[in-house]
GUZA-382009 format. One line per 5 residues: their letters; for each residue x, y, z of N, C-alpha, C. Coordinates in steps of 0.1 Angstrom, whole numbers, plus 5000, padded with zeros to 4 digits. Example, Ala and Ser with C-alpha at 12.3 -4.5 7.8 and 13.67 -1.06 7.14 Angstrom:
BEGIN
AS	5132:4943:5078:5123:4955:5078:5132:4967:5078 | 5128:4978:5071:5137:4989:5071:5129:5000:5079
END
This chain:
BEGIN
XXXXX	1481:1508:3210:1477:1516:3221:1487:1514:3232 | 1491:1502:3234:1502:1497:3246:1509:1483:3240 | 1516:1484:3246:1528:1471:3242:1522:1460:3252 | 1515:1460:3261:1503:1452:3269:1489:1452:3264 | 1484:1457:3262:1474:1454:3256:1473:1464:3242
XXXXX	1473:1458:3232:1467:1459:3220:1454:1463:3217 | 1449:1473:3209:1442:1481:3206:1441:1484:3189 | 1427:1473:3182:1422:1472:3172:1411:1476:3169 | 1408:1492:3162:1392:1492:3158:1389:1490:3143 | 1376:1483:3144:1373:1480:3129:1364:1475:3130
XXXXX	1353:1485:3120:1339:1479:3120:1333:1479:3132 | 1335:1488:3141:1327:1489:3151:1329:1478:3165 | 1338:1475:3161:1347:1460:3169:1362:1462:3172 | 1362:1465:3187:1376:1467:3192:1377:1450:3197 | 1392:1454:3192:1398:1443:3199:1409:1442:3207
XXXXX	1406:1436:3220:1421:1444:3232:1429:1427:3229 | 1439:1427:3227:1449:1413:3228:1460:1418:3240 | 1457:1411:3249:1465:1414:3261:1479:1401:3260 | 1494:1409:3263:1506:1408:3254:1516:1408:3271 | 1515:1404:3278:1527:1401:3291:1535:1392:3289
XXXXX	1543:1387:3284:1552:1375:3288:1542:1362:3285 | 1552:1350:3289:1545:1336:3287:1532:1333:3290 | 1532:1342:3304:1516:1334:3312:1508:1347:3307 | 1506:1358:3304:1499:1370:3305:1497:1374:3316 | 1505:1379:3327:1503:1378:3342:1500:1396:3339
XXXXX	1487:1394:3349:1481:1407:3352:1484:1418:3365 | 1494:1428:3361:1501:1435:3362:1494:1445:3368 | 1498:1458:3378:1495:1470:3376:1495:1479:3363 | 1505:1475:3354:1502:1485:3342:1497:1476:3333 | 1493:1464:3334:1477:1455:3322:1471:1463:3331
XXXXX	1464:1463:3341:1450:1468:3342:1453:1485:3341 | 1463:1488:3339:1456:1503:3333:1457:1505:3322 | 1463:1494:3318:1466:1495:3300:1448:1492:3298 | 1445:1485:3307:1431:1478:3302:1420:1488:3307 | 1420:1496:3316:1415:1506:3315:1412:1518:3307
XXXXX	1426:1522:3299:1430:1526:3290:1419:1523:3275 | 1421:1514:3275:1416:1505:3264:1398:1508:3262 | 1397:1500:3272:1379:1501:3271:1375:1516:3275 | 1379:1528:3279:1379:1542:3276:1381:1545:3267 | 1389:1542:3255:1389:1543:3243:1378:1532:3233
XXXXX	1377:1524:3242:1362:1515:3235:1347:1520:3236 | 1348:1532:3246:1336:1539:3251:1333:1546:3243 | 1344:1557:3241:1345:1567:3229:1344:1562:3218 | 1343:1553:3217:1346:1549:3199:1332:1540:3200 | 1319:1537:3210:1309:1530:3207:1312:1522:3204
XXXXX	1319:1510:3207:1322:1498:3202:1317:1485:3209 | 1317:1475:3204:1317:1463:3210:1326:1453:3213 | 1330:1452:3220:1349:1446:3227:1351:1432:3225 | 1362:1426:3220:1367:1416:3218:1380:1414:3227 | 1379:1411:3239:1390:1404:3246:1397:1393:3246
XXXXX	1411:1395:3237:1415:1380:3239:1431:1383:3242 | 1438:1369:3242:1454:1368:3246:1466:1361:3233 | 1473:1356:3240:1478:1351:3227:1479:1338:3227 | 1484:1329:3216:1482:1314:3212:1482:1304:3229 | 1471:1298:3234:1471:1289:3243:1468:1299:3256
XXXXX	1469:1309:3254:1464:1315:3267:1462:1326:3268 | 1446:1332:3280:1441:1339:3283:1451:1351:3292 | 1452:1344:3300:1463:1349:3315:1463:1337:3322 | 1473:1337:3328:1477:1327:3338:1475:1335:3354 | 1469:1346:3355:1466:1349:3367:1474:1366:3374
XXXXX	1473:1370:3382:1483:1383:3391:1492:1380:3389 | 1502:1392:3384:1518:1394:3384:1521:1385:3396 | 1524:1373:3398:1532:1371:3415:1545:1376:3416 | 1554:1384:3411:1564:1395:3413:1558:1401:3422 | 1547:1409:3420:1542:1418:3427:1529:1409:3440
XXXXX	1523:1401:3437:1521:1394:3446:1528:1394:3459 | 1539:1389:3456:1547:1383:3469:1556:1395:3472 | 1555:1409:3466:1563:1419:3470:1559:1427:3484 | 1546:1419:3487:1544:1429:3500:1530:1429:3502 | 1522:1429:3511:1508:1427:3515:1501:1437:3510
XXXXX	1508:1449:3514:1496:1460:3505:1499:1461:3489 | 1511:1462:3487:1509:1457:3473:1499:1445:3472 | 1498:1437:3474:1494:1424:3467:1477:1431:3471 | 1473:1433:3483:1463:1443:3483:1457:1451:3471 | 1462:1460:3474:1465:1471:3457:1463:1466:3445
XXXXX	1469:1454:3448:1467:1446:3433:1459:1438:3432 | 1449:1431:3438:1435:1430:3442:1428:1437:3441 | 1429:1448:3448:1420:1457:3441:1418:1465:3430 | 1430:1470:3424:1426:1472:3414:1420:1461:3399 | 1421:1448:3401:1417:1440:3395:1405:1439:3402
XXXXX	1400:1439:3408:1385:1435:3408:1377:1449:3407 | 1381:1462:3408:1375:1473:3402:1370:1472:3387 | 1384:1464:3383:1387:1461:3365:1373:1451:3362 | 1371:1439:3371:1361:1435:3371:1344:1438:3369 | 1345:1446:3378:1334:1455:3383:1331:1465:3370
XXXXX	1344:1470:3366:1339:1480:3355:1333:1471:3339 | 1341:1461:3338:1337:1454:3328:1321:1450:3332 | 1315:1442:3339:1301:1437:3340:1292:1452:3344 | 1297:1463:3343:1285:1472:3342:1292:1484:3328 | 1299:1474:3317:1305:1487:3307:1295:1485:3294
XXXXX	1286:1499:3291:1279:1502:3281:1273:1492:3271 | 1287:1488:3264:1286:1479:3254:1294:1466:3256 | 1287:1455:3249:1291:1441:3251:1303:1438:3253 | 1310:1429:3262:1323:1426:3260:1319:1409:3261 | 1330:1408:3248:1333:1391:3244:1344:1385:3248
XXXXX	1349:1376:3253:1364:1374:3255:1366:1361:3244 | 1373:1364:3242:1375:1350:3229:1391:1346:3239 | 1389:1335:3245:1400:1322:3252:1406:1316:3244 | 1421:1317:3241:1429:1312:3231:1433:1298:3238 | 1433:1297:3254:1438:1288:3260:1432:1285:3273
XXXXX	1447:1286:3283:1444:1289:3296:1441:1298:3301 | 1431:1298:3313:1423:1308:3322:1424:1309:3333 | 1436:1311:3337:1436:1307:3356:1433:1319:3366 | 1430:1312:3373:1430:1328:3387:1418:1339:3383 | 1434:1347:3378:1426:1363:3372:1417:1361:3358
XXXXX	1428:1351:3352:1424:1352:3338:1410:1345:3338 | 1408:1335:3351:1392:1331:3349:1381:1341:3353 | 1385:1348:3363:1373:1360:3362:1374:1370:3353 | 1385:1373:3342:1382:1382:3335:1365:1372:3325 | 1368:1360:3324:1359:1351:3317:1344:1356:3326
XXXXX	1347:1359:3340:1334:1355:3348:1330:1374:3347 | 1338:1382:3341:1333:1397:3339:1329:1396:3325 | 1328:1393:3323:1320:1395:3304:1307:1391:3301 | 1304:1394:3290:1288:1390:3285:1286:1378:3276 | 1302:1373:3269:1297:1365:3263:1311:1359:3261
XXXXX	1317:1346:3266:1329:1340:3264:1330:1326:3255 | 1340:1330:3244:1340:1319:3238:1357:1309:3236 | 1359:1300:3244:1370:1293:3243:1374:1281:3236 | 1383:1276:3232:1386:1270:3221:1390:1253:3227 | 1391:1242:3217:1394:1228:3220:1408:1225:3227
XXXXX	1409:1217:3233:1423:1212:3236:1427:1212:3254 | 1439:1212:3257:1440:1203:3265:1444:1219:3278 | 1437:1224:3278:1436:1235:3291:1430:1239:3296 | 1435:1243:3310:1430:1244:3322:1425:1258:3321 | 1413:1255:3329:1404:1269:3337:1397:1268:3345
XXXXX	1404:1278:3356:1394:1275:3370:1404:1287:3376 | 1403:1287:3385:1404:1295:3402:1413:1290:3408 | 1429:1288:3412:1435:1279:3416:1441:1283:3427 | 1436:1298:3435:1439:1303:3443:1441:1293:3458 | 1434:1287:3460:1439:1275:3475:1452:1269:3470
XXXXX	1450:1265:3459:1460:1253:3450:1473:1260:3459 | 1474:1273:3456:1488:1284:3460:1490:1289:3469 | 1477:1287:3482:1481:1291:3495:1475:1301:3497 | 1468:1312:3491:1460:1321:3486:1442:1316:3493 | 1439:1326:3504:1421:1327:3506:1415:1334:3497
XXXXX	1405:1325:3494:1398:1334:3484:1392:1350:3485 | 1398:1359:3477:1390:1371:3486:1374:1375:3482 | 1370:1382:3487:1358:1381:3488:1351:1388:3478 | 1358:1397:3466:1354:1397:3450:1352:1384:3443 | 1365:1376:3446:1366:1365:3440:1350:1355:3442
XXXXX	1347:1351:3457:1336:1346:3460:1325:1355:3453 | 1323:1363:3453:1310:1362:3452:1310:1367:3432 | 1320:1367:3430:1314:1371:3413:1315:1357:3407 | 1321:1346:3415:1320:1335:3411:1309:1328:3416 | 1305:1329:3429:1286:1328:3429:1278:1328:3419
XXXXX	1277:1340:3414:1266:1350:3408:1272:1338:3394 | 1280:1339:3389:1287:1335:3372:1286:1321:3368 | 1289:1310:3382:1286:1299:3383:1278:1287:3386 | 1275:1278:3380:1267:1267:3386:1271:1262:3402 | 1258:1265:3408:1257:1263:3421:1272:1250:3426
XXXXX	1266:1241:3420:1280:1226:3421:1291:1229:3420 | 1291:1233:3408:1305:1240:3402:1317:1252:3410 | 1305:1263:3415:1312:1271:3426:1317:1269:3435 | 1309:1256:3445:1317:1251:3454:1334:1242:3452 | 1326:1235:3436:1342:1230:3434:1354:1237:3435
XXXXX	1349:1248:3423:1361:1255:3421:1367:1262:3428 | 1356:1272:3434:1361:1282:3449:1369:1275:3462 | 1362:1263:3468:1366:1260:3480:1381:1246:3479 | 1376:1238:3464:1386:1229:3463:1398:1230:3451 | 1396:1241:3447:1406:1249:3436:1402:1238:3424
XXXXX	1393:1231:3419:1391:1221:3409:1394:1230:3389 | 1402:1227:3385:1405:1227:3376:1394:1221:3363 | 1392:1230:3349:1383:1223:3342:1385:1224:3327 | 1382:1215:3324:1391:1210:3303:1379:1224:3298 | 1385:1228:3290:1373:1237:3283:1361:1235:3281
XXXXX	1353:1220:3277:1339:1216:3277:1332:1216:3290 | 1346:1213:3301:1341:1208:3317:1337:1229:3320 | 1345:1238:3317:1342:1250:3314:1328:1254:3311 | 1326:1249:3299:1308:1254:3298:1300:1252:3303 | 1301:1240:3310:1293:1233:3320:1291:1238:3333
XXXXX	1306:1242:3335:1308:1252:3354:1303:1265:3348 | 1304:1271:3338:1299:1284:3333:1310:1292:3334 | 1321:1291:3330:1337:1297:3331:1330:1304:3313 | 1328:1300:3303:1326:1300:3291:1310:1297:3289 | 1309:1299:3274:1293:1302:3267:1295:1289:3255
XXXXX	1309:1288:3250:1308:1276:3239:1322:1275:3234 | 1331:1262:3233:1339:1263:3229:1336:1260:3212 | 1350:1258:3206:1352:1259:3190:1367:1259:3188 | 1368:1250:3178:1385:1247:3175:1396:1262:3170 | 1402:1260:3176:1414:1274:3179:1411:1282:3167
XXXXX	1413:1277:3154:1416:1284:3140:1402:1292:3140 | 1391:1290:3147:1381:1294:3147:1378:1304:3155 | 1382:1311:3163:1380:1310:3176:1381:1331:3172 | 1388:1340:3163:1382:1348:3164:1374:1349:3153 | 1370:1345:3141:1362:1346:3135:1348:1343:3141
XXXXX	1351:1334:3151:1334:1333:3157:1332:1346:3167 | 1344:1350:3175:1345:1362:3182:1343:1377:3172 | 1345:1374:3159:1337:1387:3150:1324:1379:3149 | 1322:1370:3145:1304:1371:3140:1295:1372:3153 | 1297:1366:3166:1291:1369:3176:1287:1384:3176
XXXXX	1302:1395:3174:1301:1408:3175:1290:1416:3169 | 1294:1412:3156:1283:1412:3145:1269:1411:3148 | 1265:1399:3153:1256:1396:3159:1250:1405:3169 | 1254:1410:3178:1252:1419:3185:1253:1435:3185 | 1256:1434:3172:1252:1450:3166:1240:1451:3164
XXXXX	1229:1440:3164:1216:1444:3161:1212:1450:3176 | 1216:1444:3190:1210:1446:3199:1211:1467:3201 | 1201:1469:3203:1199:1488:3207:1206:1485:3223 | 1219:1495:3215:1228:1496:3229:1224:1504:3247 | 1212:1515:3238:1209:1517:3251:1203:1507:3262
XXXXX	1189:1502:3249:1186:1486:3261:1194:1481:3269 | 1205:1480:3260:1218:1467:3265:1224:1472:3279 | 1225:1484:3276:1233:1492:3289:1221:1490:3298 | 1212:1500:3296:1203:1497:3309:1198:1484:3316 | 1194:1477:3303:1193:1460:3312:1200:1454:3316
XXXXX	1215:1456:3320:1229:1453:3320:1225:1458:3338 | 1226:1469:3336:1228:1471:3352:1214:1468:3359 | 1200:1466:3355:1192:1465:3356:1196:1450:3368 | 1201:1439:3356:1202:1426:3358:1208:1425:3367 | 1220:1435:3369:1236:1432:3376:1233:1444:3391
XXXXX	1225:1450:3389:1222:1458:3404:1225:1452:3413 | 1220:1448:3421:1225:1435:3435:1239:1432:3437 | 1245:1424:3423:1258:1420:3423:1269:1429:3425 | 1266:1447:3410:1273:1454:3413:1278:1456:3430 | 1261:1466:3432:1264:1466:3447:1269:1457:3456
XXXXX	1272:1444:3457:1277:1436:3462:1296:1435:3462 | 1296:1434:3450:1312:1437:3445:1314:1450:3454 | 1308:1461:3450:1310:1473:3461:1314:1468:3470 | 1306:1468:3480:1313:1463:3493:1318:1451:3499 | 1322:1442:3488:1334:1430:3486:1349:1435:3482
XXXXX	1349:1450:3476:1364:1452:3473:1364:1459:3487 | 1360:1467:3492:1359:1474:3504:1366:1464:3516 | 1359:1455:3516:1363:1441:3530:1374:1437:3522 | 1378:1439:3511:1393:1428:3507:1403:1437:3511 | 1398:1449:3509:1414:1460:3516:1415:1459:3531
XXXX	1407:1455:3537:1409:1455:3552:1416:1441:3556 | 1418:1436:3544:1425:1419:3549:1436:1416:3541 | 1443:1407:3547:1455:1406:3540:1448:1393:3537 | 1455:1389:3522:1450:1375:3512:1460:1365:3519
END
């Protein structure tokens, strides 16, 4: 489908593998590739498997484009937390299967999903936005509220604390790790698993659950365009 994100249906199980360079840095054309994608996941009824390639998720925003200019970097905030927003209210399940690392962006794509599964070994996931000089914006806070263990939120959010993949399940970045070789075969049987659920429940109890937050995110991307990060 794109040379950024990859586009697999089978069995009722799309699979997007997002494809940028070393770190998977999230781009203006990944989030429309990734727009792209789960529009074609809609039409096709499917159940979404999000993942990256060997050792990592994303390592966070293009900073090319970051550091090219305030409304850019703006612009590019916002459309990633739109991306956000559309994932935790999209029809059908999304899974992200975590090859690695999860930083920044690549940890709230973890904190937009319904069901994250990341693998053993020695990488980081967290929010490392202070770490880089970066105020948290105000998507960031509050979807990491809602996604996080109360303790944990403060860590991560205010003191950029970093976490091994088990320290992950625990802050609530992830749902269960499992050793790499494993990692999408357990991302198909989960899917599997979730073909029993009746998609309309799923949808409606989805925003049922997420009402508050959606609305919330609403007018958290709204205040992030009025500030510079």
């Amino acid at each position: 489908m794109s040379d950024l994100i990859s586009y697999q249906l089978e069995d009722g199980i799309a699979t997007l593998t997002l494809s940028n360079g070393k770190v998977n840095a999230i781009s203006p054309d990944v989030i429309a590739a990734f727009n792209a994608a789960l529009d074609r996941a809609e039409q096709d009824r499917a159940i979404v498997i999000i993942t990256g390639q060997p050792g990592i998720l994303s390592g966070g925003y293009d900073l090319k484009v970051m550091t090219s200019g305030p409304q850019n970097a703006i612009n590019l905030v916002a459309a990633g937390s739109t991306l956000a927003r559309r994932m935790l209210a999209h029809p059908y399940p999304i899974i992200v299967a975590c090859p690695g690392h999860a930083v920044a962006k690549g940890a709230f794509i973890l904190l937009s999903a319904d069901y994250r599964i990341g693998v053993e070994g020695p990488f980081n996931i967290g929010l490392n936005e202070v770490q880089i000089g970066m105020i948290m914006h105000h998507v960031g806070i509050e979807l990491a509220r809602d996604r996080l263990r109360k303790s944990a939120f403060h860590r991560s959010v205010i003191n950029g604390e970093m976490f091994d993949p088990a320290g992950a399940v625990d802050a609530g970045f992830l749902d269960k790790i499992v050793p790499a070789e494993q990692l999408l075969a357990t991302a198909q049987a989960v899917a599997q698993q979730m073909k029993k659920i009746n998609m309309t429940a799923h949808k409606n109890t989805k925003l049922k659950v997420r009402k508050a937050l959606l609305e919330t995110l609403d007018a958290a991307i709204e205040m992030d365009k009025q500030h510079l990060l």
